[in-house]
C-alpha positions in Angstrom: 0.0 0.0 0.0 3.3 2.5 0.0 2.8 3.3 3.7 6.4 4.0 5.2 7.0 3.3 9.0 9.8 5.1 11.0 10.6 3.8 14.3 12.4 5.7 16.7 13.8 4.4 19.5 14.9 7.5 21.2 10.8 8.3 21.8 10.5 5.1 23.5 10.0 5.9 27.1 12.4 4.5 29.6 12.4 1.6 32.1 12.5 4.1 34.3 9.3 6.0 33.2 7.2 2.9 32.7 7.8 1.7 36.3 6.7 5.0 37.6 3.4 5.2 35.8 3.2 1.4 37.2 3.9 2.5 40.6 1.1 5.2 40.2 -1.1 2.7 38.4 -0.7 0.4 41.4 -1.2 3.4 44.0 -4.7 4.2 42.0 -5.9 0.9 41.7 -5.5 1.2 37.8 -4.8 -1.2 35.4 -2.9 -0.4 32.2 -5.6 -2.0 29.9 -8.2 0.0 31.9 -6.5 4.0 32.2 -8.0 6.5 30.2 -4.7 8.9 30.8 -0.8 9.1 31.6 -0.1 10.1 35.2 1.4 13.1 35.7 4.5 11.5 36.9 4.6 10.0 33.5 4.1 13.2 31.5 6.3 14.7 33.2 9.5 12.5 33.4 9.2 11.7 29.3 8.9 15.5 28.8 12.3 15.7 31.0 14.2 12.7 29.8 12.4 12.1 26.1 11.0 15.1 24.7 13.3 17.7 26.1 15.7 15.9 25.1 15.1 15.4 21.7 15.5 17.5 18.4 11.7 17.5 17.0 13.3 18.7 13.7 15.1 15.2 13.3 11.6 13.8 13.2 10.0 16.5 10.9 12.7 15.7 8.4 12.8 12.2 8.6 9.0 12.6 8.0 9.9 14.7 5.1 12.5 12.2 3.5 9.8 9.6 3.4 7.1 11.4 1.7 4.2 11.6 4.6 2.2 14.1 4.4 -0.1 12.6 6.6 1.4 11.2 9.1 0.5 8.9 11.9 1.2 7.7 15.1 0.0 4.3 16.5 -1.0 3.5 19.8 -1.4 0.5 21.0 -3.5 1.8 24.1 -7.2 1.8 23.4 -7.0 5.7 24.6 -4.9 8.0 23.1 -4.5 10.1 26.2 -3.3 6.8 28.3 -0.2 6.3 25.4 3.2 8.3 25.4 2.9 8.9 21.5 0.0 11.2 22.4 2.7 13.6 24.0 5.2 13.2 20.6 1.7 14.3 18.9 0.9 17.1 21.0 4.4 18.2 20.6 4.6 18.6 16.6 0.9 20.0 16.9 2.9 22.7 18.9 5.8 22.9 16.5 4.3 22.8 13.4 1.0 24.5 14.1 -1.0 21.7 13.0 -4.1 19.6 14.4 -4.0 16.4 16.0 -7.0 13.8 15.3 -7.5 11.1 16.9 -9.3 8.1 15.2 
């Protein structure tokens, strides 16, 4: 179907960050299959170590090398507010002035 996939490892969260959204799960009686949202603790640590951390013009012309002019993130969380690449998302929204949708 032509559809090009990137991966990139450096927007993986850590060890580190999973465990704490974990530890907060466990703390709210939350289940990953069941949460609606990251934790604070989450969104903020990947914005500290991940996104902070990372050149968001990399990704836009990695993007650009491929051809998308759609492009799209998958989640493998049933919300996209409970998955990390909902932050990447929000961040090029903020970058390149665009709208996220969510399907």
């Amino acid at each position: 179907m032509g559809i090009k996939y990137l991966y990139i490892k450096e927007l993986a969260p850590t060890n580190e960050i999973r465990q704490k959204q974990k530890d907060a799960d466990k703390l709210n009686n939350e289940t990953k299959k069941l949460r609606t949202s990251l934790g604070q603790i989450f969104v903020n640590e990947y914005n500290k170590q991940i996104l902070d951390n990372f050149n968001l013009d990399v990704l836009i012309s990695a993007l650009n090398e491929v051809g998308a002019q759609n492009p799209v993130l998958f989640c493998v969380e049933e919300k996209a507010e409970a998955c990390h690449r909902s932050l990447v998302a929000k961040a090029l929204s903020d970058k390149l002035g665009v709208n996220v949708i969510n399907l």
